[in-house]
C-alpha positions as a LaTeX table, in Angstrom:
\begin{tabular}{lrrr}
\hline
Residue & $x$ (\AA) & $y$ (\AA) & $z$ (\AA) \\
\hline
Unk1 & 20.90 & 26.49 & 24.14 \\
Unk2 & 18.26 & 24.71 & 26.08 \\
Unk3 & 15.86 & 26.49 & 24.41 \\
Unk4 & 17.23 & 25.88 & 21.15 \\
Unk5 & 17.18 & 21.81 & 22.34 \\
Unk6 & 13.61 & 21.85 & 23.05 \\
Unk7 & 13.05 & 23.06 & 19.93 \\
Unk8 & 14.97 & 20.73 & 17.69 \\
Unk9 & 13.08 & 17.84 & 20.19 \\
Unk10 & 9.67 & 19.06 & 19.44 \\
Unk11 & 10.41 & 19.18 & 15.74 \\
Unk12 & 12.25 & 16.06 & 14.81 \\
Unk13 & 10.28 & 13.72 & 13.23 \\
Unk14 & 9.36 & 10.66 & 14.92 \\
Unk15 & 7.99 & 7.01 & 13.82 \\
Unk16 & 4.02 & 6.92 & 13.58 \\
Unk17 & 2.60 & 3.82 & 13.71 \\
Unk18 & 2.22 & 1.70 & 10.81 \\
Unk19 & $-1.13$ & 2.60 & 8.86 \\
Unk20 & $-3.17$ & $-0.29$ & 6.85 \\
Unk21 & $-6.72$ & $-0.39$ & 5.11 \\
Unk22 & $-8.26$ & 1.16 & 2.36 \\
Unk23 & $-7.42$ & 4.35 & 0.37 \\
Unk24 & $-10.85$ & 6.21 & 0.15 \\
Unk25 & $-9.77$ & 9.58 & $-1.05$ \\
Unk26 & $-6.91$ & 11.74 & $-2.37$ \\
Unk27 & $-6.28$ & 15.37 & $-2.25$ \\
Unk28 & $-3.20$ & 16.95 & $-3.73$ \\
Unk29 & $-2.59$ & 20.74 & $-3.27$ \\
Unk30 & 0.86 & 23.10 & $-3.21$ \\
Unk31 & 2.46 & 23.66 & 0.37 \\
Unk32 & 1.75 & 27.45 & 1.75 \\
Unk33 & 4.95 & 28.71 & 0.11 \\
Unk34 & 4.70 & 27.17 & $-3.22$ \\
Unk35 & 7.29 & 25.15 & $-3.28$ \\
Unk36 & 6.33 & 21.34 & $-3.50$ \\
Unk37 & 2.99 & 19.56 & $-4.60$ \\
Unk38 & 1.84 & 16.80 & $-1.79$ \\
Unk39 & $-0.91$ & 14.55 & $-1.63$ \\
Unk40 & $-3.05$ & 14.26 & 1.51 \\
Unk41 & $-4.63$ & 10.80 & 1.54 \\
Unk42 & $-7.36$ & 9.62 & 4.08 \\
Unk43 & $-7.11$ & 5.43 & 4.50 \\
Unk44 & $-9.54$ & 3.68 & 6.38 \\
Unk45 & $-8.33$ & 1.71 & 8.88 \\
Unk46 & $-10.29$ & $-0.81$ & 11.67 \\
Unk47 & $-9.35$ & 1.75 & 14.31 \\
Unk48 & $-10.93$ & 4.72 & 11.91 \\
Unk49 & $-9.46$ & 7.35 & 9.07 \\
Unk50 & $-5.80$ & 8.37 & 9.39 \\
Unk51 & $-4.84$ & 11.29 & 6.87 \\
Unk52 & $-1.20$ & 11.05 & 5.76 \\
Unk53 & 0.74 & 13.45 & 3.05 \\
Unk54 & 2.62 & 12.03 & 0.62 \\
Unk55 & 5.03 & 14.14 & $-1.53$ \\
Unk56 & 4.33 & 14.53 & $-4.60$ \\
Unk57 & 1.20 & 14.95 & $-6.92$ \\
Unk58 & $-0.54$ & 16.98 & $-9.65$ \\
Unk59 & $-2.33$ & 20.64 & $-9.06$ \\
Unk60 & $-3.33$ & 22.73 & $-12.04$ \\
Unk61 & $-1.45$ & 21.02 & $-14.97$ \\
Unk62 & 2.00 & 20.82 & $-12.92$ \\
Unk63 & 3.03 & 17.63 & $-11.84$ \\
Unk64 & 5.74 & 16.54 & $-8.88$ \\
Unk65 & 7.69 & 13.54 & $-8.39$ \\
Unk66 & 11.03 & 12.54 & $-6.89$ \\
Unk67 & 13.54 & 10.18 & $-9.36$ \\
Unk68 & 13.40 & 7.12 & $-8.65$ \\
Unk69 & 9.89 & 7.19 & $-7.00$ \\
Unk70 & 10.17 & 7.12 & $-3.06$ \\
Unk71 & 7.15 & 5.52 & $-2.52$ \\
Unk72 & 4.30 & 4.03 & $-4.51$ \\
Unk73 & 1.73 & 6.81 & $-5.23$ \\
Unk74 & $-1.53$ & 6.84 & $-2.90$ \\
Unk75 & $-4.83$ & 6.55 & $-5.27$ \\
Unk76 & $-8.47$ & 5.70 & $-4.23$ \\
Unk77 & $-9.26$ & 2.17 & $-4.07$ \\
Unk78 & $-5.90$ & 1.40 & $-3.11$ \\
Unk79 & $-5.55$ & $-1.20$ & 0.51 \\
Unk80 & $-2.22$ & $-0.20$ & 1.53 \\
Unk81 & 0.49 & $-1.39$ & 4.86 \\
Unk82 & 2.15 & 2.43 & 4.81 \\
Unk83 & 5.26 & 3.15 & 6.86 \\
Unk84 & 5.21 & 7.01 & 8.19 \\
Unk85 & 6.84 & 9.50 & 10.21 \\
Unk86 & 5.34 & 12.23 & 12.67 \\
Unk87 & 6.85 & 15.68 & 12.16 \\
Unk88 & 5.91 & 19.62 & 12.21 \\
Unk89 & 6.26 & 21.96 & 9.65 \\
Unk90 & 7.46 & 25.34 & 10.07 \\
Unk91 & 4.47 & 26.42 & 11.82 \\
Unk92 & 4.93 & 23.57 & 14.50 \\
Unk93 & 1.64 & 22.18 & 12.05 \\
Unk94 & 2.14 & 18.60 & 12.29 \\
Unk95 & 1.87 & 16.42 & 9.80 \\
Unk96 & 2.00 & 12.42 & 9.27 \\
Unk97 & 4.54 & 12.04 & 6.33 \\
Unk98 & 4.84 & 8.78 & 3.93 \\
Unk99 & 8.17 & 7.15 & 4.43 \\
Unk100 & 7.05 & 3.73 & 2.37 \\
Unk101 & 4.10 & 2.18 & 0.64 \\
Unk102 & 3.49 & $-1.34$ & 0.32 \\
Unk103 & 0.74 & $-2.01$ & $-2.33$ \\
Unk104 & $-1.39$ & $-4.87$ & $-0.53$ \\
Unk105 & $-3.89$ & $-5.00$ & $-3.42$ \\
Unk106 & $-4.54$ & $-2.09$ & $-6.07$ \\
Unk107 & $-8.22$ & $-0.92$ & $-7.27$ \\
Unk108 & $-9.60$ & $-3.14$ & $-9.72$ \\
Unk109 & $-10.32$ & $-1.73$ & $-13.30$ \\
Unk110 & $-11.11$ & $-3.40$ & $-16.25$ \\
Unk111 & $-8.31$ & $-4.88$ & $-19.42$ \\
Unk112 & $-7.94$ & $-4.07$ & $-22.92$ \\
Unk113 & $-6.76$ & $-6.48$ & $-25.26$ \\
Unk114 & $-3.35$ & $-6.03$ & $-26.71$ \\
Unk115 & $-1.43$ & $-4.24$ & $-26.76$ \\
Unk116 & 0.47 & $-4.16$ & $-30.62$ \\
Unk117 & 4.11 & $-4.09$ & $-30.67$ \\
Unk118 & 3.25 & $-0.44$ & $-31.10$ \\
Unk119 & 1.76 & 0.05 & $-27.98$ \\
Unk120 & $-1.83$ & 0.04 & $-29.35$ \\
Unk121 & $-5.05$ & $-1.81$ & $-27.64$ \\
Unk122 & $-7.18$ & $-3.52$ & $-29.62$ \\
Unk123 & $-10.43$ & $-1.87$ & $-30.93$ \\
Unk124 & $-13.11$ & $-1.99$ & $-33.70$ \\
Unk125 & $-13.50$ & 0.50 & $-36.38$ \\
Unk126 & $-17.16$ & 0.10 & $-37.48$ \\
Unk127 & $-20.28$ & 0.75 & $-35.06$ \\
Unk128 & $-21.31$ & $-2.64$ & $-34.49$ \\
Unk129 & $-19.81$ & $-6.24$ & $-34.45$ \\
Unk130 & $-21.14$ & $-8.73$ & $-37.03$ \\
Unk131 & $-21.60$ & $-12.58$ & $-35.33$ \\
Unk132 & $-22.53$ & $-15.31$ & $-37.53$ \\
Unk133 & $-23.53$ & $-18.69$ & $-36.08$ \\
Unk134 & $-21.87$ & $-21.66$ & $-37.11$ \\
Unk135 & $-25.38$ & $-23.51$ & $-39.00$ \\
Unk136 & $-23.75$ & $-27.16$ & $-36.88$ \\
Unk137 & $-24.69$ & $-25.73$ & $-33.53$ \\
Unk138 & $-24.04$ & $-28.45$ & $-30.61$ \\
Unk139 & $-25.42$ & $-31.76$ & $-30.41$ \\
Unk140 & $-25.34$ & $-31.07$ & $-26.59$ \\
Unk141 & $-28.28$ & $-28.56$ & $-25.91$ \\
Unk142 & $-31.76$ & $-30.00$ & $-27.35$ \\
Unk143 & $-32.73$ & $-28.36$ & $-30.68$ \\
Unk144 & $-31.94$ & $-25.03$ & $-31.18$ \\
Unk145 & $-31.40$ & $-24.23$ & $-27.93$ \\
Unk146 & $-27.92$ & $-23.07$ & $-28.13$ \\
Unk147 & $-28.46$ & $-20.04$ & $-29.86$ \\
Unk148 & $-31.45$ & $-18.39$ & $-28.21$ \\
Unk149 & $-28.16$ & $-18.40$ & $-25.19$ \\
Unk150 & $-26.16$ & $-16.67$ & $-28.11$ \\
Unk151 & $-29.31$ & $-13.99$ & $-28.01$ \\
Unk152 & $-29.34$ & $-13.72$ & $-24.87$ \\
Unk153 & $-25.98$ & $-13.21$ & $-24.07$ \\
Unk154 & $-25.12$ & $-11.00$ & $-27.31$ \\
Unk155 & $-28.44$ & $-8.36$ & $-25.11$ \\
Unk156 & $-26.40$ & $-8.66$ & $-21.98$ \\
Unk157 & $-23.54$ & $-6.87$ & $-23.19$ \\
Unk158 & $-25.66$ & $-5.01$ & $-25.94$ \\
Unk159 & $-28.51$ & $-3.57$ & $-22.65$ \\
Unk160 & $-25.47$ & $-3.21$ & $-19.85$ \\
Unk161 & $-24.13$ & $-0.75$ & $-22.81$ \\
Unk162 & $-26.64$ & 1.07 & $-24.08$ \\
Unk163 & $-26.96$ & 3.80 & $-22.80$ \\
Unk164 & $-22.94$ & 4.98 & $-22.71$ \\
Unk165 & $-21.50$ & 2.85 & $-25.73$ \\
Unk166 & $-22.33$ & 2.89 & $-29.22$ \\
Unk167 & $-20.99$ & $-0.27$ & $-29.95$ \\
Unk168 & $-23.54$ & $-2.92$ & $-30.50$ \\
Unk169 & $-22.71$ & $-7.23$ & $-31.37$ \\
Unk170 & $-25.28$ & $-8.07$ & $-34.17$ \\
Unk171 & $-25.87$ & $-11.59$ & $-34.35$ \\
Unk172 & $-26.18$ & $-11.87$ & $-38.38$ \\
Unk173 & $-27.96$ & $-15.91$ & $-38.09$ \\
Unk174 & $-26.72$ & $-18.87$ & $-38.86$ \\
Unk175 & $-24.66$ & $-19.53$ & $-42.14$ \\
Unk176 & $-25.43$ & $-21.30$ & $-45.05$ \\
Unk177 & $-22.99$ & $-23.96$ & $-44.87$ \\
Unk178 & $-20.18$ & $-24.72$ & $-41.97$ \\
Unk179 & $-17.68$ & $-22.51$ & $-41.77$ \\
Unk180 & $-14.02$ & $-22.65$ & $-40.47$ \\
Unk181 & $-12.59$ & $-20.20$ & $-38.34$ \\
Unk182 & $-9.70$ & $-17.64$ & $-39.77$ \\
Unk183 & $-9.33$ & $-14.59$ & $-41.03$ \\
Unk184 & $-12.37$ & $-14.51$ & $-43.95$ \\
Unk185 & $-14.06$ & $-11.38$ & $-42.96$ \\
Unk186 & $-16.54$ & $-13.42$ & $-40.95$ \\
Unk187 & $-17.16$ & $-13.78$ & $-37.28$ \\
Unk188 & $-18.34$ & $-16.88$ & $-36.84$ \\
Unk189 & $-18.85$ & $-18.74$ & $-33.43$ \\
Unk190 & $-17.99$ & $-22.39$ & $-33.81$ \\
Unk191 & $-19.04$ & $-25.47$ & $-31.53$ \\
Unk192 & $-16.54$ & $-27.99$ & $-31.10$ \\
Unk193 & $-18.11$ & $-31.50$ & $-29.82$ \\
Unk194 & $-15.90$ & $-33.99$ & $-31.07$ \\
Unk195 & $-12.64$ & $-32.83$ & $-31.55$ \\
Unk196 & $-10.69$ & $-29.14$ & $-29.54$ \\
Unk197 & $-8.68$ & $-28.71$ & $-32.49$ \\
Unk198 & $-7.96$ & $-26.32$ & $-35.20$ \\
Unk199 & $-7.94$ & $-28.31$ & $-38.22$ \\
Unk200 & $-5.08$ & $-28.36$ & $-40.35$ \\
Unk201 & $-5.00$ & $-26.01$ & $-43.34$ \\
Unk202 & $-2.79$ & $-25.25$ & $-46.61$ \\
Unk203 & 0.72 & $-24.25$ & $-44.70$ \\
Unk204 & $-0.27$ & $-25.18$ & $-41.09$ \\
Unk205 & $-0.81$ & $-28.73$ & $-39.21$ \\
Unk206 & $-3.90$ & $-29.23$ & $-36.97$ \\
Unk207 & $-3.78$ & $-27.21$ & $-33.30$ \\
Unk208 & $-5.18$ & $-28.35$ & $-30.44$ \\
Unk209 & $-6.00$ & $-26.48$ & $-27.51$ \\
Unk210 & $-5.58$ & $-27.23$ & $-23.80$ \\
Unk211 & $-8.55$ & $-29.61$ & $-22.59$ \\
Unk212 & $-9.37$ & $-26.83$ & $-19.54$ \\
Unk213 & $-9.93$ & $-24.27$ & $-22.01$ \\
Unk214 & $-13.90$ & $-23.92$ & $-22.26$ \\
Unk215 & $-14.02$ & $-21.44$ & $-24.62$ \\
Unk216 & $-11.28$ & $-19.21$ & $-26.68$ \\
Unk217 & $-11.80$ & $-16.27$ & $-29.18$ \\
Unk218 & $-9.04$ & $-15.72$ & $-32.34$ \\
Unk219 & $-8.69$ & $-11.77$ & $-33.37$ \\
Unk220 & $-6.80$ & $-11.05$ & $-36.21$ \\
Unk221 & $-5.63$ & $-6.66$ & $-36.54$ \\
Unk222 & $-3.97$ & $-4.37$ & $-37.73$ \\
Unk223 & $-0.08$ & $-4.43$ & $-36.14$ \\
Unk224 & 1.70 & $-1.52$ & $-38.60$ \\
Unk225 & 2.23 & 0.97 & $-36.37$ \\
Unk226 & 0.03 & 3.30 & $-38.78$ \\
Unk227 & $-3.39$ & 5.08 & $-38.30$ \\
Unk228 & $-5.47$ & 1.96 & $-37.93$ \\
Unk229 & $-2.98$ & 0.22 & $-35.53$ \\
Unk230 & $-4.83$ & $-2.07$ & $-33.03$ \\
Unk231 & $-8.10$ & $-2.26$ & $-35.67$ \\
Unk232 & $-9.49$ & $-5.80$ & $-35.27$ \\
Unk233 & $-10.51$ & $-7.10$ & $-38.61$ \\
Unk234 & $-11.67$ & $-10.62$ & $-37.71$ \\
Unk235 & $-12.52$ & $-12.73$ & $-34.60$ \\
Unk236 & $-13.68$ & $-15.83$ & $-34.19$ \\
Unk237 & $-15.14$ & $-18.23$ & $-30.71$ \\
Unk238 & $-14.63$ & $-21.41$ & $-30.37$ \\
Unk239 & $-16.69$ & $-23.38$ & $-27.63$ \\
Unk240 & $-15.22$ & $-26.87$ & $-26.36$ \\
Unk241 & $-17.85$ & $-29.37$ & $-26.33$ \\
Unk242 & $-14.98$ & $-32.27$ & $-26.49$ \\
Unk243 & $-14.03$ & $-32.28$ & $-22.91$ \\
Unk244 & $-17.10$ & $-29.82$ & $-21.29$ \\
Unk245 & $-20.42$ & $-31.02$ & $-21.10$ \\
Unk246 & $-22.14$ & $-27.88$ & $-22.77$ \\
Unk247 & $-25.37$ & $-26.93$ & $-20.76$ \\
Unk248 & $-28.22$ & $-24.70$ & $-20.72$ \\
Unk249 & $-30.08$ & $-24.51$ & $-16.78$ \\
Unk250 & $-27.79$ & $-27.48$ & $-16.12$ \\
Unk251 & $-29.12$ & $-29.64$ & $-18.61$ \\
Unk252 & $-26.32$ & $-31.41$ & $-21.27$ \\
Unk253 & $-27.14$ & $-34.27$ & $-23.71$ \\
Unk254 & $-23.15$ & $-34.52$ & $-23.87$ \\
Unk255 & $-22.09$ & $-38.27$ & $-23.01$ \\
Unk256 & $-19.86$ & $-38.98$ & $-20.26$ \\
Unk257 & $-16.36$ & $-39.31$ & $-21.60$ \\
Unk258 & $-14.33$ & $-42.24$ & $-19.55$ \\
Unk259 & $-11.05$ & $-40.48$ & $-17.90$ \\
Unk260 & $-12.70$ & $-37.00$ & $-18.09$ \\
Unk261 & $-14.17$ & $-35.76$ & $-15.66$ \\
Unk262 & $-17.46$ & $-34.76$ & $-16.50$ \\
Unk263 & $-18.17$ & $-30.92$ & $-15.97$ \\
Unk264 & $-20.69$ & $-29.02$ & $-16.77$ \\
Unk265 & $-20.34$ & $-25.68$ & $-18.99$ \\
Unk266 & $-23.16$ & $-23.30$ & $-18.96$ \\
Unk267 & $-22.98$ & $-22.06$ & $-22.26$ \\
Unk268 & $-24.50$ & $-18.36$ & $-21.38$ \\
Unk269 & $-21.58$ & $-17.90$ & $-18.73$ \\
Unk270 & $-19.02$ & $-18.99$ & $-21.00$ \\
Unk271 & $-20.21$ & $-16.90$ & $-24.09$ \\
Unk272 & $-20.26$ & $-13.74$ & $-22.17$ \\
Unk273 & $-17.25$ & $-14.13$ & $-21.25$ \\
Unk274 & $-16.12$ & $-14.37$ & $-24.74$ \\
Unk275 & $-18.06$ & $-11.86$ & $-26.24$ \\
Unk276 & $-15.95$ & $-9.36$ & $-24.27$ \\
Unk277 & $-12.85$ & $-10.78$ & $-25.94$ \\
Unk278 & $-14.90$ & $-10.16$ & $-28.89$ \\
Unk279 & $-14.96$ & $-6.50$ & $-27.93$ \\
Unk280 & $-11.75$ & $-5.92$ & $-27.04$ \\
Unk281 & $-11.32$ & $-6.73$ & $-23.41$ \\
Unk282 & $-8.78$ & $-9.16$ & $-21.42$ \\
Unk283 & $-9.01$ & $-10.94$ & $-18.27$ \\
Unk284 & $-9.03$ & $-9.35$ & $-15.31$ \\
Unk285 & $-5.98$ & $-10.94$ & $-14.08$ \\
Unk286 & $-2.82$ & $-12.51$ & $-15.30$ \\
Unk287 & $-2.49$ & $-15.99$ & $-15.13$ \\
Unk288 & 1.57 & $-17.81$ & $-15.42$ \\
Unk289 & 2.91 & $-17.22$ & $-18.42$ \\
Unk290 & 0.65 & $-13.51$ & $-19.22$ \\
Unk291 & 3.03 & $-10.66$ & $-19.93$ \\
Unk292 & 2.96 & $-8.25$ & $-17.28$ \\
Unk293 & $-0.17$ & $-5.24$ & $-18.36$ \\
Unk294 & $-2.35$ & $-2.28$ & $-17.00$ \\
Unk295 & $-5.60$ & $-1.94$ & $-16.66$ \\
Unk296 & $-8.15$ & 1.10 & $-17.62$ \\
Unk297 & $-7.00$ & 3.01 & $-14.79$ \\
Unk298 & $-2.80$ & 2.41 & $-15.59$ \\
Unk299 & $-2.47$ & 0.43 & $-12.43$ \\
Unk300 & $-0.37$ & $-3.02$ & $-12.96$ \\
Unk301 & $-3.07$ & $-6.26$ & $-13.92$ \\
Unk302 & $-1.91$ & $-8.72$ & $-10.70$ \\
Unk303 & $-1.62$ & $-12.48$ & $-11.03$ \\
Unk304 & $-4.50$ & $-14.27$ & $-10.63$ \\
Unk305 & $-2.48$ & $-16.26$ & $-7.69$ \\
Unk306 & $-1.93$ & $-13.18$ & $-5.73$ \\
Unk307 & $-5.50$ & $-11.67$ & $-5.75$ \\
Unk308 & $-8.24$ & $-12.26$ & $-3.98$ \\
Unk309 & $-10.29$ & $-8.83$ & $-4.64$ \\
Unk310 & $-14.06$ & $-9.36$ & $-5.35$ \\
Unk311 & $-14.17$ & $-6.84$ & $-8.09$ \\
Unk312 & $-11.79$ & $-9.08$ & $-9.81$ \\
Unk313 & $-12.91$ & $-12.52$ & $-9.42$ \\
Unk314 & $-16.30$ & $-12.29$ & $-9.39$ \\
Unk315 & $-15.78$ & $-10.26$ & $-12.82$ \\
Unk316 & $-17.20$ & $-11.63$ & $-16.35$ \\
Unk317 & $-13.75$ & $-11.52$ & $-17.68$ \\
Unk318 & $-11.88$ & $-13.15$ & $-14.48$ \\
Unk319 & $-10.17$ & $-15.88$ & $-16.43$ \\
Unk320 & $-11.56$ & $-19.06$ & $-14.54$ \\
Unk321 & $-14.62$ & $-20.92$ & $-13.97$ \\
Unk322 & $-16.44$ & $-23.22$ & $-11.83$ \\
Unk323 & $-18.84$ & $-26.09$ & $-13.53$ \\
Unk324 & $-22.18$ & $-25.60$ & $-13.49$ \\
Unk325 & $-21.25$ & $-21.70$ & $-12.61$ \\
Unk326 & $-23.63$ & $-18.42$ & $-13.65$ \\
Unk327 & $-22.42$ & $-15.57$ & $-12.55$ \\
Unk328 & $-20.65$ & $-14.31$ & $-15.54$ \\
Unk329 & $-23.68$ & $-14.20$ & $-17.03$ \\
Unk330 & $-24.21$ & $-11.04$ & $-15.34$ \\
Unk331 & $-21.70$ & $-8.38$ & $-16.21$ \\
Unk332 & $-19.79$ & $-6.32$ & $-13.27$ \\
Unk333 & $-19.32$ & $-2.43$ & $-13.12$ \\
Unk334 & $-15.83$ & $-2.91$ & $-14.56$ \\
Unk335 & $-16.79$ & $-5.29$ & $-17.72$ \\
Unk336 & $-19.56$ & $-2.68$ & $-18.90$ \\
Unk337 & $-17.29$ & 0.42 & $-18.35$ \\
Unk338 & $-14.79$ & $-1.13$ & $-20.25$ \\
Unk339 & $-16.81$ & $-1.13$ & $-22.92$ \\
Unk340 & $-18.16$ & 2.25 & $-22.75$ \\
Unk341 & $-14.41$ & 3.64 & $-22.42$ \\
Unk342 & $-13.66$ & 1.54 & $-25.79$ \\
Unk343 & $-16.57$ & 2.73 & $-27.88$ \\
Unk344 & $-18.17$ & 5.78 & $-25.87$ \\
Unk345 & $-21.53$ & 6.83 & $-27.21$ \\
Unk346 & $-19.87$ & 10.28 & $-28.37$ \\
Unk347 & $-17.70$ & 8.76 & $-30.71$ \\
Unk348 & $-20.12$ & 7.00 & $-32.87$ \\
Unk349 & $-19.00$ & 6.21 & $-36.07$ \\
Unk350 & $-22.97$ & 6.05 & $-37.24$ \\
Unk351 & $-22.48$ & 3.05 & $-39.70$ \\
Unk352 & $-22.05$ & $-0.70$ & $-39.10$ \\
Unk353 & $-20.64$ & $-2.53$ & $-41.43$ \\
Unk354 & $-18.02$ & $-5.55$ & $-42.25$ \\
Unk355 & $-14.51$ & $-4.83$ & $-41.33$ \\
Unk356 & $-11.37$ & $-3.92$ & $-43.57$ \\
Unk357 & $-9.45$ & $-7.34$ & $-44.01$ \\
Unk358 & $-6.36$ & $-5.49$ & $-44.75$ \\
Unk359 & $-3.84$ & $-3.43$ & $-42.89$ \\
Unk360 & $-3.53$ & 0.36 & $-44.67$ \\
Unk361 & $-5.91$ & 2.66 & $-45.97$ \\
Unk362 & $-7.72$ & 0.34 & $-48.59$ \\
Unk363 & $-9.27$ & $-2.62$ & $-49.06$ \\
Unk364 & $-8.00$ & $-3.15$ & $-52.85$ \\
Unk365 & $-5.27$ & $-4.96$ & $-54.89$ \\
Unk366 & $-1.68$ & $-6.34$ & $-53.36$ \\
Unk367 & $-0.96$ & $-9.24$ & $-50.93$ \\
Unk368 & $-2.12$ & $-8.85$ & $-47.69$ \\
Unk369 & 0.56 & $-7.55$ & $-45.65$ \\
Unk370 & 1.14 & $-9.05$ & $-41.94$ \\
Unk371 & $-1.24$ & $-9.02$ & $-39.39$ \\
Unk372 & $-1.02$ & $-9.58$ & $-35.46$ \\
Unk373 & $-2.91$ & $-12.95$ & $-34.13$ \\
Unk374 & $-4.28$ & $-12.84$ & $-30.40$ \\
Unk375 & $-5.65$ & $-15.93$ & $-28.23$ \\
Unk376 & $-7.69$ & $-15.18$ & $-25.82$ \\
Unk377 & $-8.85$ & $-18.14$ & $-23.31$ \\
Unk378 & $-11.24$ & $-18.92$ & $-20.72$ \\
Unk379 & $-9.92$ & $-21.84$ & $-18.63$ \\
Unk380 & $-12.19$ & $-23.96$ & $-15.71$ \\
Unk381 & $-11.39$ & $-25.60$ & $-12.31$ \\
Unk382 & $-12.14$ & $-28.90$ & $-13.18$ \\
Unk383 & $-14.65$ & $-30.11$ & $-10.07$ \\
Unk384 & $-16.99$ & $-32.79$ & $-9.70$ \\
Unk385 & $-20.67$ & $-31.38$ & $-8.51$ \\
Unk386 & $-23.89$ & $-33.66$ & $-7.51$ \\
\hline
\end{tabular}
């Protein structure tokens, strides 16, 4: 009997220490006898690595989880707070098991647009997306200046993808005459200096958009739960020149507007930010009001409130911006391989060419049938600079 209670003593699991920092790698493998899958995870703490096993996992094309879920799963990228418990196996092998998880910010991966009530993202069908310029321009850049920044920031996606992504924007020049945005068959990017409104057409009064919105992209696709669900077949930018100062190197010929405070919009940094709405991609987090999504990697998209992760905020496609700022003009890891997972090089359709107005197979005869209508916006802090 004494034996028997030094045993049990030795054996009974006891409370480790609670574990927090990173998630840097992930192992799952079967237990000696076959019986259960579990995940040995190594997380970086300040005091060093601590390797705990977590039940449940995938090995060989079988998969193991409890109903509900007893803890979150463990994946790379991951910073965690995890409760545990010290215990031996069989073999008097000891082990650090996951009691609880508590998810203190998940890996950051880039957003697809959507989805359709059918589940879909959003995508393009043809190789390339056609951009035509609105022939107005912006009274607030000097000459022409505005759209060598559309150039320039149509080759920043166009370079960061080349090499993995077939998909290229191709800037098709200005238009003849203005043009409206609305589902036409043309992408056009519109300036809007003097009033941040949708005019009003046949059936609909004029819309106006929210004065901190700098810049906002309209797709029109398919949402018919057929083959082509998801297929954008028109999308238009608008850039707000009514209550931003549009600027190239922090130079704007816009007036100062009294009770508005006067900030500056670098056009470049808000353009590439909407050229990946163009493309398909969201913002990297959810501001009030967002339904809840995933991003490319199926973890949950976390309010922008409750996140301050780099690789989220610093990102082209984070939803805010600073005046004067730049740094979206450079895209991060995430916004190019969104891209590249969208339209990967090995999928090239090899033809670029206008998209199919129409939901269905063709292109001919019949009313169009419905289509689904996304807004996609990038808002700014308001703040004063010298």
């Amino acid at each position: 009997m004494r034996w028997l209670a030094l045993v049990v003593a030795m054996t009974a699991p006891a409370a480790a220490a609670p574990v927090e920092g990173d998630v840097v790698s992930t192992t799952a493998r079967w237990t000696n006898d076959g019986s259960e899958i579990v995940t040995d995870a190594t997380i970086r703490t300040a005091a060093g690595d601590v390797v705990v096993t977590q039940l449940g996992g995938s090995v060989g094309g079988l998969a193991m989880r409890t109903f509900p879920t007893l803890s979150e799963p463990l994946v790379p990228g991951m910073r965690v707070a995890v409760e545990a418990t010290t215990g031996m196996d069989t073999r008097l092998v000891p082990y650090t098991t996951v009691d609880a998880v508590r998810v203190l910010a998940f890996p950051p991966g880039f957003v697809r647009s959507g989805p359709t009530k059918h589940g879909n993202p959003l995508y393009w069908e043809s190789g390339c997306i056609l951009l035509a310029e609105d022939p107005d321009g912006t009274k607030e850049i000097a000459g022409d200046g505005e759209f060598d920044v559309v150039d320039a920031s149509v080759a920043t996606w166009n370079d960061a993808n080349a090499a993995c992504s077939y998909m290229d924007i191709v800037v098709t020049g200005k238009l003849d005459k203005p043009t409206e945005v609305g589902r036409d068959g043309v992408n056009v990017l519109v300036f809007r200096d003097d009033s941040w409104c949708r005019p009003a057409v046949d059936g609909n009064a004029a819309k106006c958009y929210p004065q901190s919105a700098a810049g906002l992209t309209t797709a029109v696709f398919v949402d018919d739960g057929g083959s082509r669900d998801g297929a954008i077949v028109d999308a238009d930018i608008e850039i707000n020149g009514k209550y931003f100062a549009i600027s190239v190197d922090h130079m704007s010929l816009a007036p100062m507007i009294p009770s508005v405070a006067y900030c500056r919009a670098e056009l470049q940094n808000t353009l590439t930010h909407e050229l990946g709405h163009l493309q398909g991609l969201e913002h990297t987090c959810r501001v009030d009001g967002d339904p809840e999504r995933i991003d490319g990697d199926g973890n949950p998209v976390p309010l922008c409130g409750n996140t301050s992760d780099p690789a989220i905020v610093e990102a082209t496609m984070y939803p805010f911006q600073d005046c004067d700022e730049t740094k979206k003009e450079v895209l991060s890891p995430d916004d190019a391989l969104g891209v590249c997972t969208i339209y990967p090089a090995s999928d090239d359709p090899h033809e670029c060419k206008a998209a199919q107005l129409r939901a269905g197979c063709c292109n001919a005869g019949g009313s169009a049938p419905p289509v689904g209508l996304a807004l996609f916006v990038l808002l700014a802090w308001r703040r004063r600079r010298a």
